[in-house]
C-alpha positions as CSV (number, residue, x, y, z in Angstrom):
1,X,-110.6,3.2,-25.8
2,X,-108.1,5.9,-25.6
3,X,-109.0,9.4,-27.2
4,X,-106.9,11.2,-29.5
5,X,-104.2,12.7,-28.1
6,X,-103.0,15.1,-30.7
7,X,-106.3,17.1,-30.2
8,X,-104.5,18.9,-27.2
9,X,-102.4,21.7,-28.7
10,X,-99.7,21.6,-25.4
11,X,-98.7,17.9,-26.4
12,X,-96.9,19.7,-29.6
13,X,-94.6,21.9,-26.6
14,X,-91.1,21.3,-26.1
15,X,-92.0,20.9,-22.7
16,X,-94.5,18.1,-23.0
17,X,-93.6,14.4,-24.0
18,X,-96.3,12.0,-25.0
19,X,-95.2,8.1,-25.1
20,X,-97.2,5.7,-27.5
21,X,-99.3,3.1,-26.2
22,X,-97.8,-0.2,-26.4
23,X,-99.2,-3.5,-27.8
24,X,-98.4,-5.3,-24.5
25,X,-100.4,-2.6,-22.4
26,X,-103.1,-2.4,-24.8
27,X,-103.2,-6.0,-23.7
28,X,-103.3,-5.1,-20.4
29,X,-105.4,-2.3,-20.1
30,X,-108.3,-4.1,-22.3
31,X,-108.1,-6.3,-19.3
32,X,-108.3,-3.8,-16.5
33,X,-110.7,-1.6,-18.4
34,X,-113.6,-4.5,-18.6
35,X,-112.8,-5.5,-14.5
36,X,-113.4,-2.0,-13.9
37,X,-116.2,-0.8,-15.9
38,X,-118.8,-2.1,-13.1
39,X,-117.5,-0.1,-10.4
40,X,-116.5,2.8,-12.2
41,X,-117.7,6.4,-9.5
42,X,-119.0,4.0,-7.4
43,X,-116.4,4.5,-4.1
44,X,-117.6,7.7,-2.4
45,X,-116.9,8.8,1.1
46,X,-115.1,8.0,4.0
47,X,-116.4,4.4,3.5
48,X,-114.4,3.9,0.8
49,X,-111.4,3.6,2.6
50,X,-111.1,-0.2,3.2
51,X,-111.4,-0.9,-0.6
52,X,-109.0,1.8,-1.8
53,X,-106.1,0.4,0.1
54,X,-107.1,-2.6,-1.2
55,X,-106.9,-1.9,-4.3
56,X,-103.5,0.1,-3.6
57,X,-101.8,-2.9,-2.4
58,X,-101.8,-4.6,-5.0
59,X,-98.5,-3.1,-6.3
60,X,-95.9,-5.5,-6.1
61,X,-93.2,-5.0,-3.1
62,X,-90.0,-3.8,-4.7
63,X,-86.7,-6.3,-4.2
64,X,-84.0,-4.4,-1.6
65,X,-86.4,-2.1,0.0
66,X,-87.3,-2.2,3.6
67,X,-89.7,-0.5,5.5
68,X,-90.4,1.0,9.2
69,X,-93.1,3.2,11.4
70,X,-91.4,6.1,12.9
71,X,-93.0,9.1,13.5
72,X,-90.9,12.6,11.4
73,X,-92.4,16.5,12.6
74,X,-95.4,14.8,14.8
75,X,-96.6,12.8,11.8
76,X,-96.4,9.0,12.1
77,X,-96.0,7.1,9.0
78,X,-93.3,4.7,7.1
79,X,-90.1,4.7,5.8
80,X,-89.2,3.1,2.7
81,X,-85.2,2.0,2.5
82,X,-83.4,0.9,-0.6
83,X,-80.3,-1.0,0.7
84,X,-76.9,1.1,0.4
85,X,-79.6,4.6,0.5
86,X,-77.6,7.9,1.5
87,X,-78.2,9.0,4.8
88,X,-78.3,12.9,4.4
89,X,-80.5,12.8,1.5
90,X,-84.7,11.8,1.6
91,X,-88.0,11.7,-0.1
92,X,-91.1,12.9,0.8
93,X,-93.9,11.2,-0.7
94,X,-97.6,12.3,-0.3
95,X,-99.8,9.7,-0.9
96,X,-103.4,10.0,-3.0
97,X,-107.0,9.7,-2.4
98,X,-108.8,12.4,-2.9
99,X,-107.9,14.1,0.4
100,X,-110.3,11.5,2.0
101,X,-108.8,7.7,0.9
102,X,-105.4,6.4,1.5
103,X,-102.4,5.3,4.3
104,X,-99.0,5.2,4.3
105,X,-99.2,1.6,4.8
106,X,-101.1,0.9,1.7
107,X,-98.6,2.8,0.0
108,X,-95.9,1.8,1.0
109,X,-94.7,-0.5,-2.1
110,X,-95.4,2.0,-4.8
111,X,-93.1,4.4,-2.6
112,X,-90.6,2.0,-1.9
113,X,-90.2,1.7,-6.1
114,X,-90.0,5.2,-6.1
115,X,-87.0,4.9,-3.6
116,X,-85.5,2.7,-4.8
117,X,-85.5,3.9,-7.6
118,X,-84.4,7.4,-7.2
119,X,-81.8,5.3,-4.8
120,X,-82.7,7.1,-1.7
121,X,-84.9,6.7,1.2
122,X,-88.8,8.1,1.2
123,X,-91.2,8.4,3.9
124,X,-95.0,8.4,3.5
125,X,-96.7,10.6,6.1
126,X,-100.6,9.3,7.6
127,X,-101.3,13.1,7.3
128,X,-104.9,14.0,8.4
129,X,-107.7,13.3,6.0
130,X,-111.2,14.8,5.4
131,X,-113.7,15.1,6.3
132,X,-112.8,14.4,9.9
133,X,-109.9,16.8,9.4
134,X,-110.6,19.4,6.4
135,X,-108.4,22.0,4.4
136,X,-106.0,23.0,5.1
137,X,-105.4,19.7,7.9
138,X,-103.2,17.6,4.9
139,X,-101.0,20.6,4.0
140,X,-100.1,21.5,7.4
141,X,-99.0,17.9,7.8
142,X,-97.5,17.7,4.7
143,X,-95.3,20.9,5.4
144,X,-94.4,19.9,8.9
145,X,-93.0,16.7,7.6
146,X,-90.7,18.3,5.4
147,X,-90.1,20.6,8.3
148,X,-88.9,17.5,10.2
149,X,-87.1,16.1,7.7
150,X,-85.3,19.5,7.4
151,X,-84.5,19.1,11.4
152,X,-82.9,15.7,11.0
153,X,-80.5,17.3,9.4
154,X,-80.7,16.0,5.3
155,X,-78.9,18.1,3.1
156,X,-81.1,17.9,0.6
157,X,-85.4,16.3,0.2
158,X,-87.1,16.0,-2.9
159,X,-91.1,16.2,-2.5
160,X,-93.3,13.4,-4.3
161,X,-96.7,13.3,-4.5
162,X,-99.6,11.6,-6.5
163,X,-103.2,12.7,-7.0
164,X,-104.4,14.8,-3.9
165,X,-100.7,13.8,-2.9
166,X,-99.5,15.6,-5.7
167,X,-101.5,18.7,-5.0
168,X,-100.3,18.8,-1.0
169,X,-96.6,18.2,-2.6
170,X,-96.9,21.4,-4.6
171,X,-98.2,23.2,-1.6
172,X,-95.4,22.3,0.1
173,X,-93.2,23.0,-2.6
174,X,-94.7,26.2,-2.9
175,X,-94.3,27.7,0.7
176,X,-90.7,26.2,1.3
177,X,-89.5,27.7,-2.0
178,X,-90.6,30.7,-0.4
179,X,-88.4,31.3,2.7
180,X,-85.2,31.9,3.0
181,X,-82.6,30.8,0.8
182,X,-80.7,28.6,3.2
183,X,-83.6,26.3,3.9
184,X,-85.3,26.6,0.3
185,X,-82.4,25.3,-1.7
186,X,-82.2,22.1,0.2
187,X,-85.6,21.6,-1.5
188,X,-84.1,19.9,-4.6
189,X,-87.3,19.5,-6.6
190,X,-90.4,17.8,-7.2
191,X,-91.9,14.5,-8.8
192,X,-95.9,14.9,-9.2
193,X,-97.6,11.7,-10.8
194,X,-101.3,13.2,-12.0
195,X,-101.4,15.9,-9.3
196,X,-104.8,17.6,-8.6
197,X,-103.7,21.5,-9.1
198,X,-107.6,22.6,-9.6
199,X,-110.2,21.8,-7.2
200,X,-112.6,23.6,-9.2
201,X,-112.6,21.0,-11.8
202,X,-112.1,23.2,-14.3
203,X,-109.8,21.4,-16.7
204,X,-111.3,20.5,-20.3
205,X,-110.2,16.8,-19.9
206,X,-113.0,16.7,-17.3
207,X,-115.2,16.1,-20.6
208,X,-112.9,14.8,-23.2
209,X,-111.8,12.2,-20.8
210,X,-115.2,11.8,-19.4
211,X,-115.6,8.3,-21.2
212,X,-112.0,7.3,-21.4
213,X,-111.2,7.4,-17.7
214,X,-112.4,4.4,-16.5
215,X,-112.5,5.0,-12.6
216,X,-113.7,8.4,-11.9
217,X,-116.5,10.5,-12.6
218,X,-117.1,14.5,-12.1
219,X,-119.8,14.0,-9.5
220,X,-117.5,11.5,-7.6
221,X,-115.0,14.0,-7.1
222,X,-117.3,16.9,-6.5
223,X,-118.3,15.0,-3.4
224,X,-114.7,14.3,-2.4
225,X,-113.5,18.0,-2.8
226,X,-116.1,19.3,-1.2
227,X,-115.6,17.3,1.7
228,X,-112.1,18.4,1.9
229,X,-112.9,22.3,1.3
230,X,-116.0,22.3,3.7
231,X,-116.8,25.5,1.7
232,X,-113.3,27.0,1.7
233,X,-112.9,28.8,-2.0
234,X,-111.6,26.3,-4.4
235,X,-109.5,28.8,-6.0
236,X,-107.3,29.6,-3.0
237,X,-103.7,28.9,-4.3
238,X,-102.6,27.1,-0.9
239,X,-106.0,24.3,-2.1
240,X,-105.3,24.8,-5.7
241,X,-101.8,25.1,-7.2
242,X,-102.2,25.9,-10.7
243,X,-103.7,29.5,-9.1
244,X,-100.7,30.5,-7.5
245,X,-97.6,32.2,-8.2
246,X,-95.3,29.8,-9.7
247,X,-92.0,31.8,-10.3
248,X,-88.7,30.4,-8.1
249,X,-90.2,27.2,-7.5
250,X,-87.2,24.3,-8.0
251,X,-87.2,21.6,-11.1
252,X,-90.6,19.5,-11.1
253,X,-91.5,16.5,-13.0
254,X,-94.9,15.4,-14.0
255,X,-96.7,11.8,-15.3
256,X,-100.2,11.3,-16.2
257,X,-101.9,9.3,-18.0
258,X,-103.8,10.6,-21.6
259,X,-106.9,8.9,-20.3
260,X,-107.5,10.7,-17.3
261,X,-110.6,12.7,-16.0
262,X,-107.5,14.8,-14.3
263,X,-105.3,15.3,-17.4
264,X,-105.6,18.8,-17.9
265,X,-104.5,19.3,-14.7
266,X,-100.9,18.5,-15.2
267,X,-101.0,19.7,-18.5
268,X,-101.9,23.0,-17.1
269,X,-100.2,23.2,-14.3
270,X,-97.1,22.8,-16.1
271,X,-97.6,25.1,-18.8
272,X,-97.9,28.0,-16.1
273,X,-94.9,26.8,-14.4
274,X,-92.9,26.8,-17.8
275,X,-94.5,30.2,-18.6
276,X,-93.0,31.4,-15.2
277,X,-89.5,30.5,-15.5
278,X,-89.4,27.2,-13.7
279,X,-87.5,24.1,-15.2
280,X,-90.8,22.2,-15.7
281,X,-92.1,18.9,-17.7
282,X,-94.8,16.7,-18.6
283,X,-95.2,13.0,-19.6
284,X,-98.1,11.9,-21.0
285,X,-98.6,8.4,-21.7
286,X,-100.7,7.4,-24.2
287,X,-104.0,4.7,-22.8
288,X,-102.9,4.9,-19.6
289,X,-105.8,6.3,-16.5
290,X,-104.7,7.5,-13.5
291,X,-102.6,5.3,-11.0
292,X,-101.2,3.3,-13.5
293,X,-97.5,3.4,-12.1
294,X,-99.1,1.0,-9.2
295,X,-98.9,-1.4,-12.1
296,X,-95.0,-1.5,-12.1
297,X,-93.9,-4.7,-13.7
298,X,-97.0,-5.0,-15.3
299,X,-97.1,-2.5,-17.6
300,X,-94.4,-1.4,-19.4
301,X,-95.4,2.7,-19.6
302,X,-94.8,2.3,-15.7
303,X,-91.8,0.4,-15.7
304,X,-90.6,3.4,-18.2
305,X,-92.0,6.2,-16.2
306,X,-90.7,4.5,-12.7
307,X,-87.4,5.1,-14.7
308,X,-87.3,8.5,-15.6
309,X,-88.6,9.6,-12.6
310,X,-86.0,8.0,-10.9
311,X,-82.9,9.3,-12.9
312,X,-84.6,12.9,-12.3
313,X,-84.7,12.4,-8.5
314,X,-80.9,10.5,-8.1
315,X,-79.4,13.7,-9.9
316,X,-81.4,16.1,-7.8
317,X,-80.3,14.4,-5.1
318,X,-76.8,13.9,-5.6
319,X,-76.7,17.5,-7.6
320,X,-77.2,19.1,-4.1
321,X,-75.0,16.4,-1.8
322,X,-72.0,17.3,-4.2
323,X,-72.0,20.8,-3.4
């Protein structure tokens, strides 16, 4: 029950791809569209945690990857390793959950495709999580991992991120594109799969996708934000990305799915970022909700997203380490 995607006049940019919906994931999503119809809005709060990483786990491990706790700028977490990786070049991945769900454990597969993909090493930071630990508790993680990665001496990081991810990956992006020169341009660039840039939830695909999306609903993720602002103004650019200013950042790539309550949020975002002179793009793919690259090997718009992504972050990468 996807919605029309040519209603939304950005999908005709040059900067904005949209991928059909294949017969095999139509297949696919009819199935995971009934399964989760009963419990769509229904995880809320801290005691939702258990079931998310459930339900994040079920992404296949990746062949060739390994994985180890270690602890980089104060923040434990896990390292995922392709075999034959570079060892002056990394990753950083934020994970998602609304600023309240998630661990690097439980994510640790989806990150290890992403490395191995990309064909470099990522680590996944536990950074702090509301409400226990409120804005802006992730970002200041978030930032001293790269920070620490920085220390370790890698010539060059790229910064990942999905959903609340996403958004702490931007804000990193944001204040290390903004100091000096030597340590901003071994920020290579940025991979955000359906980032949350606008925590006032004012993107239009909040109602057109209303229907569509079949996990989330506004009210859920009023109560989720809120917990993580604790009042703070939704519009700050450090808690909101698509309100900040946007000009020097490095190259950044985005996927989301055209049945997401969070659509417009990429869609946005990216249109800002193009506006302001930064090498930005979108992917849009068609019937697909939010998450769906967990379902690598399962559905073929994340086996093809895994694999642009991927191409995008390997020449970053190398770009910088052949200087």
């Amino acid at each position: 029950m996807n919605a029309d995607s040519s209603a939304h006049p950005f999908l005709a940019e040059a900067w904005c791809s949209a991928h059909p919906l294949t017969a095999h994931d139509h297949a696919v999503m009819t199935q995971v569209r009934a399964m989760a119809k009963p419990n769509k809005g229904r995880m809320r709060g801290a005691a939702a945690r258990p079931a998310f990483d459930a339900l994040i786990q079920h992404t296949a491990a990746p062949e060739g990857v390994t994985w180890r706790v270690d602890r980089v700028g104060h923040v434990s977490g896990w390292w995922c390793e392709p075999a034959g990786a570079p060892a002056d070049v990394a990753i950083l991945h934020l994970h998602g959950g609304w600023f309240n769900w998630g661990s690097a454990e439980a994510f640790r597969h989806l990150v290890g495709h992403i490395a191995r993909s990309a064909g470099a090493k990522a680590f996944v930071p536990d950074y702090r999580l509301a409400p226990e630990h409120p804005f802006p508790a992730g970002g200041e993680d978030a930032l001293a991992c790269f920070d620490g990665l920085l220390e370790l001496g890698h010539r060059a990081v790229a910064v990942t991120g999905d959903s609340a991810g996403g958004n702490l990956a931007l804000e990193v992006l944001a204040t290390a594109s903004a100091r000096i020169a030597a340590q901003a341009r071994r920020l290579v660039g940025a991979v955000l799969l359906s980032p949350v840039t606008d925590l006032s939830l004012s993107g239009e695909s909040w109602t057109s996708r209303a229907e569509a999306d079949p996990f989330f609903v506004r009210d859920q993720a009023e109560g989720l934000v809120d917990a993580y602002l604790a009042r703070h103004d939704p519009e700050d650019p450090l808690a909101s990305p698509l309100f900040g200013a946007l000009a020097g950042l490095p190259p950044i790539r985005v996927h989301v799915g055209d049945d997401e309550v969070l659509r417009d949020d990429s869609l946005n975002y990216v249109q800002r970022a193009v506006a302001a002179g930064v090498d930005a793009q979108v992917d849009v793919w068609t019937g697909m909700p939010h998450g769906f690259l967990g379902s690598v090997g399962r559905l073929e718009a994340a086996d093809a997203a895994l694999e642009l992504l991927g191409a995008f972050l390997a020449q970053r990468l190398s770009a910088v380490r052949a200087d």
